[in-house]
Gaussian input, Z-matrix of N, CA and C with variables (Angstrom, degrees):
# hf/3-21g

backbone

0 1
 N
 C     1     B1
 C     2     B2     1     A1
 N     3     B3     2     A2     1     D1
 C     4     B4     3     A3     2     D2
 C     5     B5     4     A4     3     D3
 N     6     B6     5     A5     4     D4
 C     7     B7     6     A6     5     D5
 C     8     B8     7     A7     6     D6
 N     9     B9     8     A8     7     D7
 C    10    B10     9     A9     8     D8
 C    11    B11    10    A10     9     D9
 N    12    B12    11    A11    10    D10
 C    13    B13    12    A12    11    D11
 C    14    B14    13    A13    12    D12
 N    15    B15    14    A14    13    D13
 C    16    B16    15    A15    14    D14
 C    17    B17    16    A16    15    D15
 N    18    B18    17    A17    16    D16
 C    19    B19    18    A18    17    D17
 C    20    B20    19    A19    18    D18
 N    21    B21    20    A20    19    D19
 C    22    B22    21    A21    20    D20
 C    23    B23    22    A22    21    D21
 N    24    B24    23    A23    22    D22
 C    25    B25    24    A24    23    D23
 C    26    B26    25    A25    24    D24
 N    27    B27    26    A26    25    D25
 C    28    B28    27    A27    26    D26
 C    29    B29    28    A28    27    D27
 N    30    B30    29    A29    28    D28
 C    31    B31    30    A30    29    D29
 C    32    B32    31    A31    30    D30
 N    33    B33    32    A32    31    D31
 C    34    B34    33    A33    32    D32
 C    35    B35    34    A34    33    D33
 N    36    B36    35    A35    34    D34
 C    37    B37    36    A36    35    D35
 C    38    B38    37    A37    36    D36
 N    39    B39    38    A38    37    D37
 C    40    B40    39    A39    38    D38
 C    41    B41    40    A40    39    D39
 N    42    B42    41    A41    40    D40
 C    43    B43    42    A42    41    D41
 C    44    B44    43    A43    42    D42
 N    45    B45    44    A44    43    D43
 C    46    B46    45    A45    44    D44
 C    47    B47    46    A46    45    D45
 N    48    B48    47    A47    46    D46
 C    49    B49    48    A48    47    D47
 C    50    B50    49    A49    48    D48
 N    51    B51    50    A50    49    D49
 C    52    B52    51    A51    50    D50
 C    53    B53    52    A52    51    D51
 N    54    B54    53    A53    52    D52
 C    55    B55    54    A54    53    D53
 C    56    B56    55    A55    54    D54
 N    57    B57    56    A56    55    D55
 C    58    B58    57    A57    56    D56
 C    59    B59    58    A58    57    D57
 N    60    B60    59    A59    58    D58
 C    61    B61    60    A60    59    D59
 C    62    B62    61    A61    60    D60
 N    63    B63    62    A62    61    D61
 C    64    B64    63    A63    62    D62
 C    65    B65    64    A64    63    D63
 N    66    B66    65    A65    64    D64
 C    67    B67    66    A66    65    D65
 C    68    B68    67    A67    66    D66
 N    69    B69    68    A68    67    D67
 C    70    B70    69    A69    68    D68
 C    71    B71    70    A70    69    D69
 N    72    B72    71    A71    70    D70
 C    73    B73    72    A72    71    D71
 C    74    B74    73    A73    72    D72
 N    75    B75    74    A74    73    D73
 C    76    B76    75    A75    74    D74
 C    77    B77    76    A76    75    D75
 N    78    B78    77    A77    76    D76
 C    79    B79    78    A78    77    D77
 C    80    B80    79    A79    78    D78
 N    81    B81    80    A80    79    D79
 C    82    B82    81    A81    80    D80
 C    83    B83    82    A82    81    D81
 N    84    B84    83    A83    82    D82
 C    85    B85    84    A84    83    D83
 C    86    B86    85    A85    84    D84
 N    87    B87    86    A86    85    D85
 C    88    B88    87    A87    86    D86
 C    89    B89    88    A88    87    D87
 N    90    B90    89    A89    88    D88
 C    91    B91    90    A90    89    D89
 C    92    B92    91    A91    90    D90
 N    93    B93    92    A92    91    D91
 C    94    B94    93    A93    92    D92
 C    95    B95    94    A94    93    D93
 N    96    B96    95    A95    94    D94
 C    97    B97    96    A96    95    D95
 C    98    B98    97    A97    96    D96
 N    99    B99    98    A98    97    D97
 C   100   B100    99    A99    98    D98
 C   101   B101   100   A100    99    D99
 N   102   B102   101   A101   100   D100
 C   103   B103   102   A102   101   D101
 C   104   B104   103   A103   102   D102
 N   105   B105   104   A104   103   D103
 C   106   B106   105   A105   104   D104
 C   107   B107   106   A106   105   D105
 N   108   B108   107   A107   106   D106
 C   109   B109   108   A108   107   D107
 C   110   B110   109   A109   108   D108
 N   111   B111   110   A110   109   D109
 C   112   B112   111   A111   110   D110
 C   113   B113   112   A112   111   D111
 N   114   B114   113   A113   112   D112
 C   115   B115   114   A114   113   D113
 C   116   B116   115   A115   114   D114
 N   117   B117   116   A116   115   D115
 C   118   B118   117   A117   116   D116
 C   119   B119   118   A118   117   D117
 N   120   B120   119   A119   118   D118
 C   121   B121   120   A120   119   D119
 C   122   B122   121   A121   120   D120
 N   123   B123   122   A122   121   D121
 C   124   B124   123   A123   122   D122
 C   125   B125   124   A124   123   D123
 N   126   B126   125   A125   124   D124
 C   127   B127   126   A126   125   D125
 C   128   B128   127   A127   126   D126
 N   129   B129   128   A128   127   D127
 C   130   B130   129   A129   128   D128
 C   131   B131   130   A130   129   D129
 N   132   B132   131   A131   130   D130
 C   133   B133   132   A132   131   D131
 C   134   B134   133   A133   132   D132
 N   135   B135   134   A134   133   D133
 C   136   B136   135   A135   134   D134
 C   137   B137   136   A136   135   D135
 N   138   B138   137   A137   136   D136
 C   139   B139   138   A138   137   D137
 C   140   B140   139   A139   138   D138
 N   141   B141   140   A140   139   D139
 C   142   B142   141   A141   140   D140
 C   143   B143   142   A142   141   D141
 N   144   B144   143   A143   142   D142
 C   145   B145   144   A144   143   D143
 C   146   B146   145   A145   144   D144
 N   147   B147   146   A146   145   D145
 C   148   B148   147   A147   146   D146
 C   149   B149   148   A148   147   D147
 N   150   B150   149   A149   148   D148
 C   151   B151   150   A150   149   D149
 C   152   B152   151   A151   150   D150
 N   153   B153   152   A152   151   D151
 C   154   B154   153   A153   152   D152
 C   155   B155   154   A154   153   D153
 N   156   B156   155   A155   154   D154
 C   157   B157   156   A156   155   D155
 C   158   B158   157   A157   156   D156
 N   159   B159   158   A158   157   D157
 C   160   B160   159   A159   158   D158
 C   161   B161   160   A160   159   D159
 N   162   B162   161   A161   160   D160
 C   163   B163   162   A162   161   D161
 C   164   B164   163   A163   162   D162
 N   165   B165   164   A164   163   D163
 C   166   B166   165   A165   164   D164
 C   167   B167   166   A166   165   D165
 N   168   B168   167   A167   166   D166
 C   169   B169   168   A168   167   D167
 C   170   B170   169   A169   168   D168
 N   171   B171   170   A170   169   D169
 C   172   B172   171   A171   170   D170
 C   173   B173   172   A172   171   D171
 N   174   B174   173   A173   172   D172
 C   175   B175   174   A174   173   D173
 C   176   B176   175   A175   174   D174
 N   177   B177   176   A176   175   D175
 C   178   B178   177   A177   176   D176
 C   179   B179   178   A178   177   D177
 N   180   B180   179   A179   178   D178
 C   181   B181   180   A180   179   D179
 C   182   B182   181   A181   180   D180
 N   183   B183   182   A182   181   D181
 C   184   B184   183   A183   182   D182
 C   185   B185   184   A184   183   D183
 N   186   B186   185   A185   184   D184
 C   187   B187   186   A186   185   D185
 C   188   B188   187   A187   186   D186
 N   189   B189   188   A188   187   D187
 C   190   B190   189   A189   188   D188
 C   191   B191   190   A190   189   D189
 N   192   B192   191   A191   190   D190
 C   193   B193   192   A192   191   D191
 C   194   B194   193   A193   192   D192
 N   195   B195   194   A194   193   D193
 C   196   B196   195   A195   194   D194
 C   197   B197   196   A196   195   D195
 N   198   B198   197   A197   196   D196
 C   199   B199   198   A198   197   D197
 C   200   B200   199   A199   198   D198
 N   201   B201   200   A200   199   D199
 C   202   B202   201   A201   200   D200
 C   203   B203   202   A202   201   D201
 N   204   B204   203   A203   202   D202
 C   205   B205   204   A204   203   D203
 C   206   B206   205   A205   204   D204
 N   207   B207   206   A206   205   D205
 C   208   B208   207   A207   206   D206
 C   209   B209   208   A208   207   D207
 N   210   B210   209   A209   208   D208
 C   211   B211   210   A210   209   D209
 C   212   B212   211   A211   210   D210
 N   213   B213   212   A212   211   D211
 C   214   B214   213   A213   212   D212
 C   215   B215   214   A214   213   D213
 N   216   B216   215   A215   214   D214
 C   217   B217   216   A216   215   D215
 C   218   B218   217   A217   216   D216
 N   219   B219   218   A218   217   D217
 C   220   B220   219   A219   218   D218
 C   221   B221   220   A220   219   D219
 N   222   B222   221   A221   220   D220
 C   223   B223   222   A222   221   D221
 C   224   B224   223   A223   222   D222
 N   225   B225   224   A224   223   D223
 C   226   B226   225   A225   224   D224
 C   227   B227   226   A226   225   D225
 N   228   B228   227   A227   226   D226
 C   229   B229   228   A228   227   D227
 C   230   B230   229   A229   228   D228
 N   231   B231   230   A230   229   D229
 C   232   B232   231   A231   230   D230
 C   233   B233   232   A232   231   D231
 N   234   B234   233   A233   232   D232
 C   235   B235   234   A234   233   D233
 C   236   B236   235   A235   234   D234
 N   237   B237   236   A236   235   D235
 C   238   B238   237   A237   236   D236
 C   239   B239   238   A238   237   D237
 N   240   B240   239   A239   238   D238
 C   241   B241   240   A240   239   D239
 C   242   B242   241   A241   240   D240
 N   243   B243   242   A242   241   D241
 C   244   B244   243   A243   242   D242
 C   245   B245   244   A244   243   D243
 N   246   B246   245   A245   244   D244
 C   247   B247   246   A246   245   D245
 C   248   B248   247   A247   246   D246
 N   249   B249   248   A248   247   D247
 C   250   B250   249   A249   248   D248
 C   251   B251   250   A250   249   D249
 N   252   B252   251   A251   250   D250
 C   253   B253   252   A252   251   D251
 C   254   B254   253   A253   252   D252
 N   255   B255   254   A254   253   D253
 C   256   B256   255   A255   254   D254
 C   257   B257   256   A256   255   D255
 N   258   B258   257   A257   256   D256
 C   259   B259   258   A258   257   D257
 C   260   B260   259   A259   258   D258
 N   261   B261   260   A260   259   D259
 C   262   B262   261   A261   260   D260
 C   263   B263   262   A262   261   D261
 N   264   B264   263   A263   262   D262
 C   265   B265   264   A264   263   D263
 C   266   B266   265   A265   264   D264
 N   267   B267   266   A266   265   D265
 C   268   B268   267   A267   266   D266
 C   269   B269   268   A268   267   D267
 N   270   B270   269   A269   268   D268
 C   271   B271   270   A270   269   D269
 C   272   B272   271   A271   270   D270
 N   273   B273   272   A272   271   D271
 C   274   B274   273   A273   272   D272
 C   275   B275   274   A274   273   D273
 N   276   B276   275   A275   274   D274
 C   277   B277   276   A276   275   D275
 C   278   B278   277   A277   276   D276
 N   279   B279   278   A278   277   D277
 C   280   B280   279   A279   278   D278
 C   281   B281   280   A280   279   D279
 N   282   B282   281   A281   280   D280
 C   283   B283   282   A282   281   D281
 C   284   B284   283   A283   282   D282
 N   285   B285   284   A284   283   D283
 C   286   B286   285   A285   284   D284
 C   287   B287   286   A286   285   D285
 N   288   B288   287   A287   286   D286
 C   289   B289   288   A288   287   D287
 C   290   B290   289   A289   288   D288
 N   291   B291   290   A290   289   D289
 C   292   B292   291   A291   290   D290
 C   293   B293   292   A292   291   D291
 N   294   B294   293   A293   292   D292
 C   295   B295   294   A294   293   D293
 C   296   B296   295   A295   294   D294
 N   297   B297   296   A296   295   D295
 C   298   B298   297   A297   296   D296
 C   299   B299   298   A298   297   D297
 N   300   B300   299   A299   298   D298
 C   301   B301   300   A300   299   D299
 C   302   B302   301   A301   300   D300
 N   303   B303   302   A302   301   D301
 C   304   B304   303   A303   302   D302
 C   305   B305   304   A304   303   D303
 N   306   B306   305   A305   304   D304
 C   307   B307   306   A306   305   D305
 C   308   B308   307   A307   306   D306
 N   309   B309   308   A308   307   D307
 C   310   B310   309   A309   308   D308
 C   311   B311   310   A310   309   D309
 N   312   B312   311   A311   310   D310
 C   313   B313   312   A312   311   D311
 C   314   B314   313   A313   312   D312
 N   315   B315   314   A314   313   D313
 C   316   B316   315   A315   314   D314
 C   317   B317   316   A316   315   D315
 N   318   B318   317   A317   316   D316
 C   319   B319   318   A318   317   D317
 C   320   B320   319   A319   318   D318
 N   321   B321   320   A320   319   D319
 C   322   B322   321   A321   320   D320
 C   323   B323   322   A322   321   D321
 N   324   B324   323   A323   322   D322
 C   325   B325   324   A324   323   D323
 C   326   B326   325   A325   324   D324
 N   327   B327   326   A326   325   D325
 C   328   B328   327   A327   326   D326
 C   329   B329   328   A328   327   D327
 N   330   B330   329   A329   328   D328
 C   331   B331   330   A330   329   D329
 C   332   B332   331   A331   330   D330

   B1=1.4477
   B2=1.5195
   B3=1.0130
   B4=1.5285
   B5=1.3024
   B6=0.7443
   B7=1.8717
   B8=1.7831
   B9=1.4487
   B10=1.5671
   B11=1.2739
   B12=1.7500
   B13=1.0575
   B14=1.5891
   B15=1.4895
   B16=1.5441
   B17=1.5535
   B18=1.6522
   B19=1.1152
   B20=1.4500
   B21=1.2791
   B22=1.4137
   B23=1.2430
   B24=1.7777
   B25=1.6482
   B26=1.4426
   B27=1.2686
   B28=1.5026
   B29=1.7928
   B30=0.8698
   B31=1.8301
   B32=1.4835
   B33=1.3002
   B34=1.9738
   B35=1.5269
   B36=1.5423
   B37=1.4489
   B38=1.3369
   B39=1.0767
   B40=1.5327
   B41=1.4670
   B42=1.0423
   B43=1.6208
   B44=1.7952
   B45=1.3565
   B46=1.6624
   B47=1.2104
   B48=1.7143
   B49=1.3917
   B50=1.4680
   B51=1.8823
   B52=1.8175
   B53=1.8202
   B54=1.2115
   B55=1.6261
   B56=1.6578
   B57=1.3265
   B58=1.3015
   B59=1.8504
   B60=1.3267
   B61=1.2153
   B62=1.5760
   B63=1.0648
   B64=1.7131
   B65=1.0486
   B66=1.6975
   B67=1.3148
   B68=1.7790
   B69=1.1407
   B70=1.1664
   B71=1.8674
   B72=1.4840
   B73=1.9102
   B74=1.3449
   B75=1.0559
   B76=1.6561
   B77=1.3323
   B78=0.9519
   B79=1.8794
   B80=1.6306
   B81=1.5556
   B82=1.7111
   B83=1.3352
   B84=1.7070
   B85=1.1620
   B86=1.3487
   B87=1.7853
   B88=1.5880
   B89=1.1927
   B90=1.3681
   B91=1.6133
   B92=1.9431
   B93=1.4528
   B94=1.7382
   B95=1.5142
   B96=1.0329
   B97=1.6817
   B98=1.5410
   B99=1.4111
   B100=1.2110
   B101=1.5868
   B102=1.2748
   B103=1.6251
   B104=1.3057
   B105=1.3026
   B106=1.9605
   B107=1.3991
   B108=1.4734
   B109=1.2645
   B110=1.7120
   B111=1.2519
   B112=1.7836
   B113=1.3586
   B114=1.3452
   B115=1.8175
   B116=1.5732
   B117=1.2385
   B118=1.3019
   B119=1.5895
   B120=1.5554
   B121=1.3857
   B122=2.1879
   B123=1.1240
   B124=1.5584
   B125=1.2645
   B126=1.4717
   B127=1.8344
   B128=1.8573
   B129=1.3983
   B130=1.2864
   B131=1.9056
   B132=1.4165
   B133=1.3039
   B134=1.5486
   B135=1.4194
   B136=1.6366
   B137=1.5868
   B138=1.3988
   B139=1.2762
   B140=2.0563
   B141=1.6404
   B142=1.5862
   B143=1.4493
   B144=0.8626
   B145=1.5459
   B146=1.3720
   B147=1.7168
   B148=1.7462
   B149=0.9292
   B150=1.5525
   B151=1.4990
   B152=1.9804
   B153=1.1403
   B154=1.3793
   B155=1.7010
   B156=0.8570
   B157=2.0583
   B158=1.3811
   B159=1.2179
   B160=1.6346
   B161=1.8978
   B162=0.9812
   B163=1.5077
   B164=1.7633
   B165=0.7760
   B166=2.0259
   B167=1.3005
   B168=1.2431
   B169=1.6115
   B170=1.7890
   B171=1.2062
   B172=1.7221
   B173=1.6485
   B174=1.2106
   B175=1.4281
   B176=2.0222
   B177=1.2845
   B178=2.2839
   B179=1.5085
   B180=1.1601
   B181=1.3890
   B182=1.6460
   B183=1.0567
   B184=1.2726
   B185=1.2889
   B186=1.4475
   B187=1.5504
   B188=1.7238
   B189=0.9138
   B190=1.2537
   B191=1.4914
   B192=1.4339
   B193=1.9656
   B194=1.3304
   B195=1.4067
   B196=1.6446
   B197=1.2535
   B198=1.6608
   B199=1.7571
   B200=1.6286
   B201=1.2806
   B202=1.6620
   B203=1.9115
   B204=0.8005
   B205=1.6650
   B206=1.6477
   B207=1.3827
   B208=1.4258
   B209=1.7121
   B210=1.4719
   B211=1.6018
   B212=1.7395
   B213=1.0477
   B214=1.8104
   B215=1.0753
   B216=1.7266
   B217=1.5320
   B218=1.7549
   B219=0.9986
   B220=2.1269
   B221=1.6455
   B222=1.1172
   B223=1.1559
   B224=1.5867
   B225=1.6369
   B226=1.4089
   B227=1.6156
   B228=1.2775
   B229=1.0372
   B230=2.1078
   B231=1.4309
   B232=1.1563
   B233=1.3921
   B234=1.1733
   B235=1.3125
   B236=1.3581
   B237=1.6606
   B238=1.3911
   B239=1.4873
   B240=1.5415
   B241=1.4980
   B242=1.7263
   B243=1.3737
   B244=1.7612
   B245=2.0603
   B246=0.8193
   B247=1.3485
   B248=1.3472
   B249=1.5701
   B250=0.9299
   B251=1.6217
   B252=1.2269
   B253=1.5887
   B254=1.4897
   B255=1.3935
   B256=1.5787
   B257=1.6590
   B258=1.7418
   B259=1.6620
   B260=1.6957
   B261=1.6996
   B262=1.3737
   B263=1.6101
   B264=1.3381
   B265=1.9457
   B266=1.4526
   B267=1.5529
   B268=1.9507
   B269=1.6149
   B270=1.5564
   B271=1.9863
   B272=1.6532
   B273=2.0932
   B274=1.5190
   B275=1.3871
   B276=1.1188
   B277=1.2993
   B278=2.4032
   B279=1.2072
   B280=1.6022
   B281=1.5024
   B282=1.8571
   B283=1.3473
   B284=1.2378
   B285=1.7561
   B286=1.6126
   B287=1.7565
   B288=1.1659
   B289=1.6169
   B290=2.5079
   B291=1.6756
   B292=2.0375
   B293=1.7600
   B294=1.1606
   B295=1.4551
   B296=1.6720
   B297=1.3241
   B298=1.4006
   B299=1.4384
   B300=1.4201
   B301=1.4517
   B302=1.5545
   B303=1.6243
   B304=1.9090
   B305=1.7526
   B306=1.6080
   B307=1.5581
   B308=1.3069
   B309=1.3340
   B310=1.4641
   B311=1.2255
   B312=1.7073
   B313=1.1674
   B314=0.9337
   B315=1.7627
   B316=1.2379
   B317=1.7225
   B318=1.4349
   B319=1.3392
   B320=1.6809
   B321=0.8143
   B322=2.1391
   B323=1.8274
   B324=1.3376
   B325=1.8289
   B326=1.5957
   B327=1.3171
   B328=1.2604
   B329=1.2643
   B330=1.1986
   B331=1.8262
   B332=1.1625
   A1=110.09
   A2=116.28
   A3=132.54
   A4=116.04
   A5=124.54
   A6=140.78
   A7=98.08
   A8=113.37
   A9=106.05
   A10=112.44
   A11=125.08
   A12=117.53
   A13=103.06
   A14=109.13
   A15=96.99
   A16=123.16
   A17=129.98
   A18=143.25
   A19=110.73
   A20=127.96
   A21=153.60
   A22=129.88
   A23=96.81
   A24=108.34
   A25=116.94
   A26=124.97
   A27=145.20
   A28=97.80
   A29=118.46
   A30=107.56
   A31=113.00
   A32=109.02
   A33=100.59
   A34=93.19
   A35=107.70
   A36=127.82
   A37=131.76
   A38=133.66
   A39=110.06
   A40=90.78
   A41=135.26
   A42=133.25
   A43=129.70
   A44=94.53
   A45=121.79
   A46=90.09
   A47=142.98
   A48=120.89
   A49=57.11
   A50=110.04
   A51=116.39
   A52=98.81
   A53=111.18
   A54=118.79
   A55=97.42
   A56=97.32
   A57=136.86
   A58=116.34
   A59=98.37
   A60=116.14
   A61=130.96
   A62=139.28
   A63=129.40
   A64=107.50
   A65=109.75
   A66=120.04
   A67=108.47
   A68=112.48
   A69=114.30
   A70=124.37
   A71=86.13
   A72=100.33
   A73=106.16
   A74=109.20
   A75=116.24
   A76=130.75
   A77=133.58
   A78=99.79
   A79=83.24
   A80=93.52
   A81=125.25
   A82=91.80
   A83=148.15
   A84=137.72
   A85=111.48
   A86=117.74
   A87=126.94
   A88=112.77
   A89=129.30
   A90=129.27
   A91=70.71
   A92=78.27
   A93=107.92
   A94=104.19
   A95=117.64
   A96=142.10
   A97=103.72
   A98=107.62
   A99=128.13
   A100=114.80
   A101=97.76
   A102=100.30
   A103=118.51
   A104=121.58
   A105=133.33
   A106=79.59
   A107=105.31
   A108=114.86
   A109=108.10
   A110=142.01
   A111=115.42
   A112=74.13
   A113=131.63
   A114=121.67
   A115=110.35
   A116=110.84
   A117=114.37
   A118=119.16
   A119=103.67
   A120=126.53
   A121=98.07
   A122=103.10
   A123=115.12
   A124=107.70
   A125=112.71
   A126=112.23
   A127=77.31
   A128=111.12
   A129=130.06
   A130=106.62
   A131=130.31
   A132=126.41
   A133=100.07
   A134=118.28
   A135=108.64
   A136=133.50
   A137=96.73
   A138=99.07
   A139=88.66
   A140=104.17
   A141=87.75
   A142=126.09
   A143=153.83
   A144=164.89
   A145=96.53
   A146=127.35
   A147=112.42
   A148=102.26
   A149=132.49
   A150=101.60
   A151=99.31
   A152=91.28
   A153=99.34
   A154=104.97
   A155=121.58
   A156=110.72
   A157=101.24
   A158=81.88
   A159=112.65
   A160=134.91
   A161=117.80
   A162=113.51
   A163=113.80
   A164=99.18
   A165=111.19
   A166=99.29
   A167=125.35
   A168=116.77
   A169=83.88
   A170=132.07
   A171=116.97
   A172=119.15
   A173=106.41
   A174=113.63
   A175=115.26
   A176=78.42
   A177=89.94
   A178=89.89
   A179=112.38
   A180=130.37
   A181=133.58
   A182=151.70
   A183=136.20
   A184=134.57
   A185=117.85
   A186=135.77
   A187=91.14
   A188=141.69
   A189=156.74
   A190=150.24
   A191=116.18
   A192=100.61
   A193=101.32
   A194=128.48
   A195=135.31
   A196=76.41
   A197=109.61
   A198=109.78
   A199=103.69
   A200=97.05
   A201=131.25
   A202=107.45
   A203=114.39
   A204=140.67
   A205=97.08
   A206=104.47
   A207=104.60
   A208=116.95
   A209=110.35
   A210=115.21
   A211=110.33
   A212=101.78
   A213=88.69
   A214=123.50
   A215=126.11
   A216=117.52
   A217=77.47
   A218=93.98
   A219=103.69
   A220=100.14
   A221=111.61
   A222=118.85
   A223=137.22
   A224=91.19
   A225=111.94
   A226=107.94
   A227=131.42
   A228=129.26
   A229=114.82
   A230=97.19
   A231=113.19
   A232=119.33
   A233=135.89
   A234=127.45
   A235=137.17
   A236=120.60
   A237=129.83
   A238=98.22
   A239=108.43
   A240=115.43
   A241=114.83
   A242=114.83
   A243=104.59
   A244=95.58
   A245=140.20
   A246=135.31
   A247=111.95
   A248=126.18
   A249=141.28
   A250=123.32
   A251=121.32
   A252=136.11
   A253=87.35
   A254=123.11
   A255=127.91
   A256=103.22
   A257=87.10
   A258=129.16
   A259=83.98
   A260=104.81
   A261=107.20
   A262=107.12
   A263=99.69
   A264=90.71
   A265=124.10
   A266=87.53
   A267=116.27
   A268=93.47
   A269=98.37
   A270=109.14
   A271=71.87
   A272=68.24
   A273=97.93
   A274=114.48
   A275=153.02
   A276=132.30
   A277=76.94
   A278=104.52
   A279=103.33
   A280=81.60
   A281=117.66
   A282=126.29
   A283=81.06
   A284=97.98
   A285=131.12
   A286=88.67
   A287=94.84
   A288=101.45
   A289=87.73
   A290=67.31
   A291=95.11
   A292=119.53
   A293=106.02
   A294=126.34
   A295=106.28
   A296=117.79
   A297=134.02
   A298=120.00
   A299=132.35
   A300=128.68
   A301=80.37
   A302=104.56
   A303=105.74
   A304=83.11
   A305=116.24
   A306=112.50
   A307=102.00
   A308=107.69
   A309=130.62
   A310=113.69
   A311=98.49
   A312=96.80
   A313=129.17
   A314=142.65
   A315=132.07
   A316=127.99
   A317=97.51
   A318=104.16
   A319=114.56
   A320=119.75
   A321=99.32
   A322=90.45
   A323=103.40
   A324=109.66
   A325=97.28
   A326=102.81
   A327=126.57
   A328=129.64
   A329=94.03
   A330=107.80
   A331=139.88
   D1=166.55
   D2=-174.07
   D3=-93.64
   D4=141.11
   D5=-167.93
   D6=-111.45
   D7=15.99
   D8=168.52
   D9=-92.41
   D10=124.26
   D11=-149.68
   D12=-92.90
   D13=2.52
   D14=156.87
   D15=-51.76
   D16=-18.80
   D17=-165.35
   D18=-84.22
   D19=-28.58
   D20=161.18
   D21=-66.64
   D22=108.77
   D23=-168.98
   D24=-102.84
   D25=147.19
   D26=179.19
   D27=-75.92
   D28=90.38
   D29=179.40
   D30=-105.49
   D31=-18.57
   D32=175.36
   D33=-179.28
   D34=169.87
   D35=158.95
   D36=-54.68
   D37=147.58
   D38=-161.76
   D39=-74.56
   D40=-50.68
   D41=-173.67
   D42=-47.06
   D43=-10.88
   D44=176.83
   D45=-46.89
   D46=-76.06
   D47=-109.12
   D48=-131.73
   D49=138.01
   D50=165.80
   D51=-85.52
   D52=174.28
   D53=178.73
   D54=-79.95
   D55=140.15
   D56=-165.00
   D57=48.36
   D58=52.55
   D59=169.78
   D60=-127.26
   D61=162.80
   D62=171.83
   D63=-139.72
   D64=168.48
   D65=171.87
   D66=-138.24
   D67=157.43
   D68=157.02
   D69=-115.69
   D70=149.68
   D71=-166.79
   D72=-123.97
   D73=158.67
   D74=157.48
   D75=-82.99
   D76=134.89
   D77=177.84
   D78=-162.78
   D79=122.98
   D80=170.35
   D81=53.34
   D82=23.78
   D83=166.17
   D84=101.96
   D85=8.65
   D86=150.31
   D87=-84.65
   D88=156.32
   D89=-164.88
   D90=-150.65
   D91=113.26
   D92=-179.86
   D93=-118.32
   D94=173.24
   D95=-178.31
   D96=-147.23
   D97=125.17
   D98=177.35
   D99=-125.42
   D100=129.31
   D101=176.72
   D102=-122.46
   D103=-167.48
   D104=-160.76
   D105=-157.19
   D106=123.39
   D107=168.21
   D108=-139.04
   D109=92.66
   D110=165.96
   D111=75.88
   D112=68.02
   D113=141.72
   D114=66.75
   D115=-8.95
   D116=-179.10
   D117=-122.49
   D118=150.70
   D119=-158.92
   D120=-97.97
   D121=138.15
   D122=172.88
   D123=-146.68
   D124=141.33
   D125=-171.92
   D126=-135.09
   D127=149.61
   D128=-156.59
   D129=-151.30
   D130=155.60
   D131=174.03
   D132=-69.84
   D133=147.55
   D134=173.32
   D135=-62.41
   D136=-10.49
   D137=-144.81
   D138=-109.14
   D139=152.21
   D140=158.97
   D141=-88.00
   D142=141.90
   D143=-154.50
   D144=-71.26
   D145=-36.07
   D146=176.09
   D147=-70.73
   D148=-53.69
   D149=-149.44
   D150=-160.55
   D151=23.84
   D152=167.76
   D153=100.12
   D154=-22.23
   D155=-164.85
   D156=-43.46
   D157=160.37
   D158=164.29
   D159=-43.97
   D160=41.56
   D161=-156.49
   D162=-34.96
   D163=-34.94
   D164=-178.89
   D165=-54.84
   D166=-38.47
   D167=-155.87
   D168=-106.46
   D169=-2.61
   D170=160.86
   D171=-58.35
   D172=163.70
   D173=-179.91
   D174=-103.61
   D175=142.41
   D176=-150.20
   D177=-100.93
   D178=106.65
   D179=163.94
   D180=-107.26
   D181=88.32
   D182=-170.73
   D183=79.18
   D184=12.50
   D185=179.65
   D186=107.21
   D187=14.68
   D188=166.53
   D189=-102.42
   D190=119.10
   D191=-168.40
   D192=-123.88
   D193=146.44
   D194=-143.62
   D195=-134.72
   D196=117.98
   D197=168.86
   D198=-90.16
   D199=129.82
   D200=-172.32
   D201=-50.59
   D202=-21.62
   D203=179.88
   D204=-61.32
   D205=-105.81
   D206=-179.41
   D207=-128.91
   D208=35.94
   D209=167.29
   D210=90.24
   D211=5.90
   D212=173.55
   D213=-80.51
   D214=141.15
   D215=-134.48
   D216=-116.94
   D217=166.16
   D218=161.39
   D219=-139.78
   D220=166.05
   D221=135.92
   D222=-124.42
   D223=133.68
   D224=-163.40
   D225=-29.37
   D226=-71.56
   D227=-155.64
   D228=-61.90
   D229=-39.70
   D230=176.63
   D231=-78.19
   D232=-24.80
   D233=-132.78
   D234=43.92
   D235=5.36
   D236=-155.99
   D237=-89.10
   D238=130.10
   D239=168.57
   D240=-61.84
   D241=131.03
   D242=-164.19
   D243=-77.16
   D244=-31.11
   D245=-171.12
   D246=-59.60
   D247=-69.32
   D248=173.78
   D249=-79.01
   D250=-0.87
   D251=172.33
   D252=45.14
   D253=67.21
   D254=153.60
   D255=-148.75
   D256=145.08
   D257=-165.57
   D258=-81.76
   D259=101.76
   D260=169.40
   D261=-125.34
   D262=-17.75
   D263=157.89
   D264=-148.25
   D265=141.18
   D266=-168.36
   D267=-47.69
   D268=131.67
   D269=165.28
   D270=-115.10
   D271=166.87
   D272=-171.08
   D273=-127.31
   D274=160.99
   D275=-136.68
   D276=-114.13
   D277=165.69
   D278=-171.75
   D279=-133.29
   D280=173.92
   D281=140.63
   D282=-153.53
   D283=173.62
   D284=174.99
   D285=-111.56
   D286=132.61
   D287=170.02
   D288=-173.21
   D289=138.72
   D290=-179.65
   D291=33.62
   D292=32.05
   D293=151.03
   D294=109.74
   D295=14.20
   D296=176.97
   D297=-118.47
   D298=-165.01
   D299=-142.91
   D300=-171.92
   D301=118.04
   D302=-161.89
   D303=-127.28
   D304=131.39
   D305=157.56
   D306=-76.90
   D307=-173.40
   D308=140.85
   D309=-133.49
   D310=147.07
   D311=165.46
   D312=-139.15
   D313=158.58
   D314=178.23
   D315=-17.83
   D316=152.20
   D317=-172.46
   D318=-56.58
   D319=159.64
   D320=-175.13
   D321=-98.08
   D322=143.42
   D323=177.57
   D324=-61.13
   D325=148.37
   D326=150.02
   D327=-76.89
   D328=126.71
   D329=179.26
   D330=-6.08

């Protein structure tokens, strides 16, 4: 990924999301899930890889989010499904910078 900070989005206050909670955002027409886990920030694809649920509204346990649908676990940092130890959803890199919580995201395709 690119370190051009045109690529870097403003998505909420740091105080938005409480610890062990998430939210989901839009950003440039990605619908991400972001969580607070242990002081730490994880941005995740929204969706679960079986069958679409909601990952934001799963419950964050142990470096871990359990989609509310039918139990498929990820882990936050990886995106890796814990059953099958496969990378089925894109994380996004986060920072804290001037009282907000900025993704990034991929470079946008060229024309």
């Amino acid at each position: 990924m690119s370190e051009d900070p045109q690529r870097w989005f403003r998505i909420c206050d740091l105080d938005a999301i409480a610890e062990q909670e998430a939210a989901e955002f839009v950003v440039e027409g990605l619908i991400v899930a972001v969580f607070r886990e242990q002081e730490q920030w994880y941005a995740l694809d929204a969706m679960c890889a079986h069958q679409g649920g909601p990952i934001a509204k799963g419950t964050v346990a142990n470096g871990c989010v359990t989609c509310p649908w039918h139990g498929w676990q990820y882990e936050l940092a990886t995106g890796r499904q814990t059953i099958h130890n496969q990378k089925l959803l894109e994380t996004y890199p986060l920072k804290e910078q001037d009282g907000g919580l900025w993704i990034q995201l991929p470079d946008a395709p060229s024309p």
